[in-house]
C-alpha positions in Angstrom: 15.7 -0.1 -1.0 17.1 -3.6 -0.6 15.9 -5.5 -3.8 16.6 -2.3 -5.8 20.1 -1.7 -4.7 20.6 -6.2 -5.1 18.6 -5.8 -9.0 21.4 -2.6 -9.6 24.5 -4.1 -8.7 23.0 -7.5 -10.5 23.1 -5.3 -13.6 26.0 -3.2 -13.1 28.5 -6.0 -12.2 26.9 -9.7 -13.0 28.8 -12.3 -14.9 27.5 -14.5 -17.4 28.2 -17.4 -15.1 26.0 -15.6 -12.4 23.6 -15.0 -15.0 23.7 -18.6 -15.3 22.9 -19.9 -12.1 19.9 -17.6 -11.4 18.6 -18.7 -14.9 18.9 -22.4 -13.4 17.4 -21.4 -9.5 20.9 -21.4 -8.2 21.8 -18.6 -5.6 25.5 -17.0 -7.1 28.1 -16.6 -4.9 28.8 -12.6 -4.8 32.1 -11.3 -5.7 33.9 -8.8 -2.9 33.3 -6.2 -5.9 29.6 -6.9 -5.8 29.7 -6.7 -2.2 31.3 -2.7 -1.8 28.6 -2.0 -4.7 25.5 -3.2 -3.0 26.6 -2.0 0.1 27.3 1.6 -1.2 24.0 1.5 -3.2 22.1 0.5 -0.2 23.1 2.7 1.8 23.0 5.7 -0.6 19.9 5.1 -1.2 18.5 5.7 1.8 20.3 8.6 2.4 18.8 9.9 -1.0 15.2 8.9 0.4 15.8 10.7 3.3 17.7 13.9 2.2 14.1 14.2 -0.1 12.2 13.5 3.1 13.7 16.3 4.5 13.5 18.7 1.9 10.2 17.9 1.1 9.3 18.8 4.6 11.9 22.1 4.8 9.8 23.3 1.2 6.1 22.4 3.2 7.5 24.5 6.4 8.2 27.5 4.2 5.3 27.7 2.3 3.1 27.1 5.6 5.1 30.3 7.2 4.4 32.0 3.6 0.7 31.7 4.5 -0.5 30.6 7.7 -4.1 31.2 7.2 -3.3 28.5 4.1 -5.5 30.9 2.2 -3.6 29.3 -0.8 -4.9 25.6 -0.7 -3.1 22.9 1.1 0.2 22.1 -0.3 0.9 19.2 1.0 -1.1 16.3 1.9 -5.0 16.9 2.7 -5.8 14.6 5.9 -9.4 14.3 7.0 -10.3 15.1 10.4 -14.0 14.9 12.3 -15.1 17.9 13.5 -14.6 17.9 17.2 -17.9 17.4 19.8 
């Protein structure tokens, strides 16, 4: 979530100048600006990865409880096990 919230405030709020120095190998200085945006983006993002997490799991709970003989094929995931001794 790092690179992609740094690569999105890069592109939402980058000067030409920064531009610049990244084009050369320099490291740019970040603006307070590029700060509040990278920090909101970071951390939003892994709130949306995890409100998904969560729903994804809520929407597998509810269909399990739907069927819990699963006579409807796995919905999820399929993990193999080895049948026990």
């Amino acid at each position: 979530m790092h690179d992609i919230a740094l690569i999105v405030t890069l592109l939402l709020t980058g000067t030409p100048g920064q531009y610049e120095l990244l084009r050369n190998g320099w490291l740019p200085r970040p603006t307070q600006e590029q700060v509040d945006v990278f920090t909101v983006l970071s951390w939003g993002g892994l709130a949306l990865v995890g409100a998904v997490g969560v729903a994804w799991l809520l929407a597998e709970a509810r269909a399990a409880r739907r069927d819990p003989a699963g006579r409807a094929g796995p919905g999820g995931w399929r993990i193999p096990v080895r049948p026990g001794p």
